[in-house]
C-alpha positions in Angstrom: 0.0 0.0 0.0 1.5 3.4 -1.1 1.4 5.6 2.3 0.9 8.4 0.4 -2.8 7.2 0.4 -3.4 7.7 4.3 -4.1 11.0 5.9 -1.4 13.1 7.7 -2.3 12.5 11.0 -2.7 8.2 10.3 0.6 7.8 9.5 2.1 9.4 12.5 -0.6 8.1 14.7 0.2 5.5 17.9 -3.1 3.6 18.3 -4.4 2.5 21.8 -3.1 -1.2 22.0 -5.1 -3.2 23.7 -3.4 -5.9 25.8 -4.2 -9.9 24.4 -6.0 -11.8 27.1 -4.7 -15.2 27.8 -4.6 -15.2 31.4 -8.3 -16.3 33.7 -7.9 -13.8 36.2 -8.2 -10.3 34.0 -7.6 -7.0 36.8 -6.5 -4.8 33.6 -9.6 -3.4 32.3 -11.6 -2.3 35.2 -14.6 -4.6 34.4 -17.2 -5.4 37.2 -16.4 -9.2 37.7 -19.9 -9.6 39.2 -22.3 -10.5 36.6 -25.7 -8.7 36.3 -27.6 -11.9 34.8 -27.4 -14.1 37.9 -29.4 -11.0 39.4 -33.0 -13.0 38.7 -35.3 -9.8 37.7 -32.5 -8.7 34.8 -31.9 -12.4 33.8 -36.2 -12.3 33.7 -35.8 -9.0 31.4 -33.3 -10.5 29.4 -35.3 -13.7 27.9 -38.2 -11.6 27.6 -36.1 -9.3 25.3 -34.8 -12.4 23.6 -38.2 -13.7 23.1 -39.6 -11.0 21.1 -36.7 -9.5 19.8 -36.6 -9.4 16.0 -32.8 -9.0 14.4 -34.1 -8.1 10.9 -35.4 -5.0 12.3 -33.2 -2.0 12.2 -32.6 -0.4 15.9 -34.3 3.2 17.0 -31.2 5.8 15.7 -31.9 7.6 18.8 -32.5 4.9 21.6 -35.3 6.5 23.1 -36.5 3.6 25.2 -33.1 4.0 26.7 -32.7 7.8 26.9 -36.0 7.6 28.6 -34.9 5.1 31.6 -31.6 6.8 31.5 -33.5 10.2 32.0 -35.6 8.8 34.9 -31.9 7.9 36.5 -30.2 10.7 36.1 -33.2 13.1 36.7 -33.0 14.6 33.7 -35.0 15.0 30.3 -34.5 12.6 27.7 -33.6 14.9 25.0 -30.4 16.1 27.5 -28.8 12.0 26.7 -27.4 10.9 23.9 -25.9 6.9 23.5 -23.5 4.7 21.7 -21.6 2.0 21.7 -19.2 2.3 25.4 -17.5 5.9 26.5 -15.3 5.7 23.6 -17.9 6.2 20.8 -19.4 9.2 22.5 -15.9 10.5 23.2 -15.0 10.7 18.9 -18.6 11.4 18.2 -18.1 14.6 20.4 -14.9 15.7 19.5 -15.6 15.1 15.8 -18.5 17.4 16.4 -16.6 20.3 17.9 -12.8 20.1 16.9 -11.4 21.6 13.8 -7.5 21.0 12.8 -5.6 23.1 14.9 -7.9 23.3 17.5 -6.5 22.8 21.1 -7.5 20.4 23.8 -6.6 20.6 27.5 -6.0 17.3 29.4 -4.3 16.8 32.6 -1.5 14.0 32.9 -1.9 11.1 33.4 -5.0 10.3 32.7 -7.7 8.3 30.2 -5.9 8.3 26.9 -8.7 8.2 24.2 -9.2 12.4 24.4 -5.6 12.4 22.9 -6.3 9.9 20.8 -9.0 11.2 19.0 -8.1 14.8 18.9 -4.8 13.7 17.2 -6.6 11.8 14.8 -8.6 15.1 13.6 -5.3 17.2 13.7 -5.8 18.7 16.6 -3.4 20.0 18.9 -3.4 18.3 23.1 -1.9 20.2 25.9 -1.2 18.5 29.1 -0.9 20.0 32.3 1.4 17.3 34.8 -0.7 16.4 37.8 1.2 18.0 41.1 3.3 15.1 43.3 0.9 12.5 44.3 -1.4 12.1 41.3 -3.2 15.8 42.6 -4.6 17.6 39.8 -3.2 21.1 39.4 -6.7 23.0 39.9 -4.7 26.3 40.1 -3.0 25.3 36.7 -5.7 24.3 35.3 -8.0 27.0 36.0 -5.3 29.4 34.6 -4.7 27.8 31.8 -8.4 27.8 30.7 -8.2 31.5 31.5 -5.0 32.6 29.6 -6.0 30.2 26.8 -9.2 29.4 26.3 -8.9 25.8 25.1 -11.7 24.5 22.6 -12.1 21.3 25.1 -11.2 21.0 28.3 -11.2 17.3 29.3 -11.4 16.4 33.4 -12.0 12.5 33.8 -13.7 12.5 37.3 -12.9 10.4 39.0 -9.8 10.1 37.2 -8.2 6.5 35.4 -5.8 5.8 36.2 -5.6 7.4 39.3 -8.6 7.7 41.1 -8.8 10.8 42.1 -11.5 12.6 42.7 -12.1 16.3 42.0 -15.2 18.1 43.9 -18.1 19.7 41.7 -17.3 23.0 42.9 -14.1 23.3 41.3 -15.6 22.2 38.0 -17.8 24.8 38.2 -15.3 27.0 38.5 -13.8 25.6 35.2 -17.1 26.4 33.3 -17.1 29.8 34.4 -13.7 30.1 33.6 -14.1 28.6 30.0 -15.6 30.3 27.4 -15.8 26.7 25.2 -16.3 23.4 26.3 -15.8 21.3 29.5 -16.1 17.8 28.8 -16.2 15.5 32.1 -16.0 11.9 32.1 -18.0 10.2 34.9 -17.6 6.5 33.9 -16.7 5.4 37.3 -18.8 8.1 39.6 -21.4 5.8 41.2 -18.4 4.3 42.7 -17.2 7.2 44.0 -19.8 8.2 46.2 -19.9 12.0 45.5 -22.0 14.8 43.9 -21.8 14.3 40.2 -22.1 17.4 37.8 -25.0 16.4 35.5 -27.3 18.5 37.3 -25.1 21.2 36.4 -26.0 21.3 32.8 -29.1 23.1 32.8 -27.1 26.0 34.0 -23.8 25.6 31.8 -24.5 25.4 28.2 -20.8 24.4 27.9 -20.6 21.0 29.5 -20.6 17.6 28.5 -20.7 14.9 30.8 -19.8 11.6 30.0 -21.4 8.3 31.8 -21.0 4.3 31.3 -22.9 1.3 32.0 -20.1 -0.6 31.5 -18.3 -0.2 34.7 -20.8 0.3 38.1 -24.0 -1.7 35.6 -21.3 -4.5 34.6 -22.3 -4.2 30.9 -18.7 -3.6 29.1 -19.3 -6.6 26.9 -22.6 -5.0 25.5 -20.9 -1.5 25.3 -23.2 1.0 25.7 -22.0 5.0 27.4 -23.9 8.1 27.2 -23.2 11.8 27.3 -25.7 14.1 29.3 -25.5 17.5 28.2 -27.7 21.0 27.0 -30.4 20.0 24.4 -28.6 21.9 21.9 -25.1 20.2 22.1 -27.2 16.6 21.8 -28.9 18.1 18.4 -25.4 18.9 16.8 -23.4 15.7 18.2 -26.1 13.9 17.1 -25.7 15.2 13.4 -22.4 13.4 13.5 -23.2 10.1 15.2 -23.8 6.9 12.6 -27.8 6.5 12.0 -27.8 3.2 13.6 -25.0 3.3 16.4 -26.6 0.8 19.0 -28.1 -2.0 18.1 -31.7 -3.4 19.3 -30.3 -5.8 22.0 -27.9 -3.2 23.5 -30.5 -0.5 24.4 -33.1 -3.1 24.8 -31.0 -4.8 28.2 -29.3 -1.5 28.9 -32.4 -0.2 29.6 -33.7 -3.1 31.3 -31.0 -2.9 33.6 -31.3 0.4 34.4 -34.6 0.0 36.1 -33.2 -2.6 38.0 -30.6 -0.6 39.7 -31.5 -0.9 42.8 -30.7 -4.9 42.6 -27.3 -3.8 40.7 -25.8 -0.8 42.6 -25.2 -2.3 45.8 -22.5 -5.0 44.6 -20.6 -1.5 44.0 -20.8 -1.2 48.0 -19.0 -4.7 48.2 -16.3 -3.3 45.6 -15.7 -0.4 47.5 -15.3 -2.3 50.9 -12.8 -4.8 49.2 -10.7 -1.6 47.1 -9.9 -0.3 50.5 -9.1 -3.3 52.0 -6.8 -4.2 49.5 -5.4 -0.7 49.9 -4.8 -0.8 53.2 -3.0 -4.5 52.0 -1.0 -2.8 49.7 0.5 -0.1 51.4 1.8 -2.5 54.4 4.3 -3.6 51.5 7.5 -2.7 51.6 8.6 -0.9 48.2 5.1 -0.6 46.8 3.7 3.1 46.8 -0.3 2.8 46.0 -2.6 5.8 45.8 -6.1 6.4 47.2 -8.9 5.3 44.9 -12.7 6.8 44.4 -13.2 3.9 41.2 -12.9 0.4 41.3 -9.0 0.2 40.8 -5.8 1.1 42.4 -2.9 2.8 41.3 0.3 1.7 43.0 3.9 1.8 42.0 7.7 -0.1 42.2 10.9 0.7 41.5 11.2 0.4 38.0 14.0 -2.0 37.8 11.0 -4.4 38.7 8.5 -3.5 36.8 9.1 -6.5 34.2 10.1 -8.9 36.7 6.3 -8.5 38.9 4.8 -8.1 35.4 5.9 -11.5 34.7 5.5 -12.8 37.5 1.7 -11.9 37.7 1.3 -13.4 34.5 3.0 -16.5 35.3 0.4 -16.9 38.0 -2.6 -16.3 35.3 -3.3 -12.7 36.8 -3.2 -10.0 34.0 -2.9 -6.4 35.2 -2.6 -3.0 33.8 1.1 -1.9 33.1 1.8 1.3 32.1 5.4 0.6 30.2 7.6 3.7 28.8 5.1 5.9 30.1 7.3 9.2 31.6 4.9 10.1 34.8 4.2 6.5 35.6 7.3 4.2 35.9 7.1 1.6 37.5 3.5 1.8 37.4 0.3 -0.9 37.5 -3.3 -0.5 37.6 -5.4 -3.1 39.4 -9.0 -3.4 39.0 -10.6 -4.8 42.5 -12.5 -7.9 42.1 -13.2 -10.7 44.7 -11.2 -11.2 47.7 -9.7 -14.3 46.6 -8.4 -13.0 43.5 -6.9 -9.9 44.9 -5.2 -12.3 47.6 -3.7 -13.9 44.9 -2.2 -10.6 43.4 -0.8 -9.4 46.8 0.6 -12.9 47.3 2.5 -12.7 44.3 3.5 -8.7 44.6 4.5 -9.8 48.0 6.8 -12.7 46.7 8.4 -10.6 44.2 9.1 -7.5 46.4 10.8 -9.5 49.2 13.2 -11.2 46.6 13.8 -7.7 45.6 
């Protein structure tokens, strides 16, 4: 193939690599290991779905059965949501809606790759403010910088990956006074931060977006289905951009389904969070492991870097696959782990234990 064919921006492009999955205990991807099926009222909904569902029948474009349970859980109005296929989708659908070449986007550093990723691919330029020692986000910095610059996007993943931190409402308030363009927010993992999320905010700010999942808390990754919640006016033009059909029949048909039965979901989140901070509290009683506090269902920790390929290999020897951030400047040394049952995570710390008392 003659590479003159490709765009600019392809051929100098790094795509997101996602990591081959050969191991049986998978803590890389922040999935919800507890499966919503075995819950009997959305395994009830789900063969009722399956009954009548009819394949040769093209999907509603806008998923309004969905919007519409959505709506009722968010407390807002259905034509505020628009959905697609996982965070990801919504994430391109929305900067291909607002981003021009040349255009800049602010992100802070380290965080959820796929806003760089995108924006490059359109020609856009990132700028990334380094988070302050300790994974803190710069709030001063970042407030300036929208100030003095005036970014066209302004991207705050809330709680942040990989991190976890959490930043309060008020200071991203702050940041859509400050901005005179757009604040985009990703909530994927809010509900299991137990804190005031900024989707009520957007019938005040006509410049935010706020980004939500049912793939992480609602255990639906496989199905893929996210959502942005945002002025009525932003939906009409992202929508413009978004394919006709973007999620399919069975997707908004179960998503939905198991939105009204979040109150037999939700509270596995409460048995996630109890476990993520008991496998903190395990992790920081390590010698040579650093590990961050968490408002998600993952933890951030660190090693000297020297080991980072021997613990890597040792967790895969054991069939435990876990996030590694390799040749990544502000995280050597670094892995992600995504809480899951207490047995599993023993067997991680077991093995992190082995490794760092050889060291």
């Amino acid at each position: 193939m003659k590479t003159e064919w490709l765009r600019r921006e392809v051929t100098q492009f790094a795509p997101y690599v996602v990591a081959p999955v050969h191991e049986t205990h998978v803590i890389n991807a922040n999935e919800n290991y507890a499966n919503v099926l075995d819950i009997p009222e959305v395994r009830a909904a789900a063969e009722e779905i399956l009954a009548g569902f009819r394949p040769q029948v093209y999907p509603d474009p806008m998923a309004n059965g969905l919007r519409t349970a959505l709506a009722d859980y968010l407390d807002v109005q259905p034509e505020q949501l628009l959905a697609g296929n996982g965070g990801d989708e919504m994430i391109s659908y929305t900067l291909h809606t607002f981003l021009n070449e040349g255009d800049t986007i602010l992100v802070h550093a380290p965080t959820f790759d796929m806003y760089e990723v995108g924006a490059s691919l359109i020609g856009a330029k990132v700028e990334h403010l380094p988070d302050l020692p300790g994974f803190r986000r710069d709030q001063e910095g970042i407030l300036r910088t929208i100030r003095e610059k005036q970014p066209k996007m302004t991207f705050l993943c809330n709680p942040n990956n990989p991190t976890g931190e959490l930043l309060p409402a008020s200071f991203i308030e702050e940041c859509l006074k400050a901005a005179d363009n757009l604040v985009f927010v990703d909530e994927a993992y809010m509900e299991f931060a137990g804190a005031e999320s900024v989707v009520p905010l957007i019938d005040r700010y006509p410049n935010l977006i706020v980004l939500r999942t049912l793939s992480k808390a609602f255990g639906l990754a496989g199905l893929r289905c996210g959502y942005i919640a945002a002025d009525k006016d932003i939906i009409t033009e992202v929508a413009k951009v978004k394919n006709p059909y973007n999620l399919n029949s069975l997707t908004q048909a179960l998503a939905a389904a198991v939105v009204r039965c979040r109150d037999k979901i939700l509270p596995t989140r409460d048995g996630i969070v109890a476990e993520r901070e008991r496998l903190y509290e395990a992790l920081k009683q390590i010698p040579g492991v650093t590990v961050w506090p968490s408002r998600t269902n993952f933890l951030l920790m660190q090693v000297d870097e020297s080991l980072s390929d021997t613990l890597f290999d040792a967790w895969k020897q054991a069939d435990i696959l876990v996030k590694r951030y390799q040749g990544r400047a502000l995280l050597p040394g670094a892995f992600r782990l995504t809480v899951t049952t207490a047995e599993v995570d023993d067997a991680a710390l077991c093995v992190l234990k082995g490794v760092m008392a050889r060291a």
